[in-house]
N, C-alpha and C positions, 0 to 999 in steps of 0.2 A: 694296742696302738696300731699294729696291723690290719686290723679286721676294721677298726674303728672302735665304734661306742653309738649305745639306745640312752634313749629316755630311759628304759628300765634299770642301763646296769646305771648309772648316776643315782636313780631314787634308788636302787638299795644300797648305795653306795653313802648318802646322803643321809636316809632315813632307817633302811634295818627292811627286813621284811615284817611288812603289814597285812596281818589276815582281813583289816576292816575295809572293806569295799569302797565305802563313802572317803577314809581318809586316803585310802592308793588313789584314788582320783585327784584327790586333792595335791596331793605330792607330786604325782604328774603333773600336772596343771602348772605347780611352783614351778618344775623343770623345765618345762614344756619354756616361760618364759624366761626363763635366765638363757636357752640355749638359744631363742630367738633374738634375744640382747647379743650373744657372744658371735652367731653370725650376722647380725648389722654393723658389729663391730667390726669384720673379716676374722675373726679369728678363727674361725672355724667353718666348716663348707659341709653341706652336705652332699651323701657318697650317692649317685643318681640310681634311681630305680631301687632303691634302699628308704631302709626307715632309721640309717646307719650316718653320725657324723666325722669327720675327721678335723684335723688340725693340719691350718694353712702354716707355708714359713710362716709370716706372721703370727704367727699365733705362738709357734714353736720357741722361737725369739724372746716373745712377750711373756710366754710362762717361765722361759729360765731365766729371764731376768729377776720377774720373780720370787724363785725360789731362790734365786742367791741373794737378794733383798734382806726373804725371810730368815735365812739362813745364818747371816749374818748379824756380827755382834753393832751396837749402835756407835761403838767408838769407831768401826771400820768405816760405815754409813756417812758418817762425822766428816770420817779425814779424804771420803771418798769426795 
């Protein structure tokens, strides 16, 4: 979270390491547009003079929202 986050560490994060050249393209490419989604969103900014993204408040917010959504039983959800 510090440093931030690449395209690469998500695809192998995503996908595993891939020796096949044509599908690491491919997976970038996948990444490539979900990360341009999440910064149209704001949720994420990219770090200048980098190939490095980070997480806006907003973003910060929106993903622990999130995960306490996920986290959470459906009865809590319910009564919430």
């Amino acid at each position: 979270m510090i440093a931030g986050f690449r395209n690469r560490d998500i695809r192998l994060a995503l996908f595993g390491d891939n020796t096949d050249s044509t599908q690491r393209r491919r997976e970038a490419g996948k990444v490539s547009r979900k990360l341009a989604l999440l910064r149209a969103h704001g949720l994420i900014k990219n770090i200048p003079r980098t190939r490095r993204y980070e997480l806006t408040t907003n973003g910060v917010s929106t993903i622990a929202a999130l995960q306490a959504a996920y986290n959470a039983k459906l009865s809590q959800l319910i009564a919430a």
